[in-house]
C-alpha angles and dihedrals in degrees: 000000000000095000092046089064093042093062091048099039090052100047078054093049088057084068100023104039129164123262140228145191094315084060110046087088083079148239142279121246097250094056124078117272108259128213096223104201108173102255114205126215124207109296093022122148118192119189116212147167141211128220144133106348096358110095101131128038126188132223141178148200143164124243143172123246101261098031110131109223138188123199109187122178118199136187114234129226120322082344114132100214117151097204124222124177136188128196115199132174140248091269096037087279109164112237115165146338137198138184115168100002093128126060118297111353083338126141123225127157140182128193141156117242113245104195132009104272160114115281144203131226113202106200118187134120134259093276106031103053083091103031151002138294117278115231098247088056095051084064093060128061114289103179137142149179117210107197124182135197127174122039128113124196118257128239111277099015135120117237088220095031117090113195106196128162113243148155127256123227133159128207104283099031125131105187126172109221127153137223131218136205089250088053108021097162117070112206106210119171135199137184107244127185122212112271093016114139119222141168113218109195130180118197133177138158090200107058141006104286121226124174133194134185129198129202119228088278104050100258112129117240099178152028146170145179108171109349081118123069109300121325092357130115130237143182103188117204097347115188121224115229105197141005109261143070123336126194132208121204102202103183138127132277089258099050089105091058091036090253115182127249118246101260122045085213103081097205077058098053089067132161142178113231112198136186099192105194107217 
């Protein structure tokens, strides 16, 4: 089933592709609304803080099999971040993960890419890959700096242009879908409008559920591991800031470690990803 909504998701993406920086400006009312994560090229540096709300930020960037690449996230000046990075592939592949790899409570990784392709950075901090800022946190320096070498363009692709294979939903969807170990992030994406109300809730049988949701802009907005029943996953009466793209990461507790699903066998390891308008 997944593979099936790859192939149609990527022939869409040729016409419909993500944005970057060139794009944040906005769009007009007749183009289709863009999820306009910030994409690094090779020798990029992105500043960026954490508050209220605000634990996780996502970035991207596109690499050849074979590049190199170094991600490395850094706190900046008198900030107490405790860094924590995640590399994951085009198809929700798994690729690296760092804690304290720099100096201090630093981030660095190094990897390899395995396949042509467009990538996400998944920059957060020790305590927050599973969960919010606590409220004395939100009241220190929380800043950062994400820097990247390493990675070339591959034939064919658009510097400012990310392909990644994802699911479609729209606000009121329930749809049963399954993960596997190879690809144990499912990318799943939905049109919001600004002030809308929605539930997002992840629910399997199989593995530990654990749900993030990301705003037009790559800042995560929500997450959850067990606020569901059991082992499930639920955002209750989620906002929405701006009009645009969203994105939901439905994976397990392990993904950051590469931790395996339940099943080895990946049409076992099923769930049932629902957007409840309110």
């Amino acid at each position: 089933m997944k593979k099936l909504i790859v192939l149609i998701v990527l022939i869409g993406l040729m016409v419909t592709p993500f944005a970057a920086f060139a794009q944040m400006g906005g769009s007009s009312d007749e183009e289709e609304p863009r999820f306009t994560v910030p994409i690094l090229a090779d020798g990029d540096t992105a500043e960026g803080a954490f508050g209220p709300g605000a634990s996780t930020q996502l970035y991207a960037f596109n690499a050849t099999a074979g590049d190199s690449v170094v991600v490395t996230m850094d706190a900046t000046d008198g900030s107490s971040v405790d860094a924590r990075l995640v590399l994951l592939g085009t198809a929700g592949q798994w690729v690296a993960t760092d804690d304290d790899g720099g100096e201090g409570l630093n981030s660095r990784i190094e990897a390899e890419i395995p396949t042509d392709g467009s990538y996400y950075i998944v920059a957060t901090t020790f305590f927050n890959i599973r969960g919010e800022l606590e409220e004395s946190e939100t009241e220190t320096d929380l800043g950062f700096v994400i820097s990247l070498t390493g990675n070339t363009l591959p034939e064919g692709f658009e510097a400012d242009v990310t392909q990644i294979s994802l699911g479609r939903m729209e606000i009121g969807d329930s749809n049963e879908l399954f993960n596997s170990n190879a690809e144990p992030v499912y990318y799943i994406r939905f049109d919001g409008e600004a002030g809308q109300v929605v539930d997002v809730s992840l629910e399997s049988e199989a593995f530990d559920a654990l749900l993030y949701v990301f705003a037009p802009d790559g800042v995560r907005i929500a997450v959850s591991d067990d606020d569901g029943d059991g082992l499930n996953s639920l955002v209750s009466d989620l906002e929405l800031p701006e009009d645009g793209v969203y994105l939901i990461f439905a994976t397990t507790y392990g993904y950051q470690d590469g931790g395996a699903l339940y099943s080895e066998n990946a049409q076992e390891n099923t769930f049932t990803i629902s957007v409840t308008p309110k």
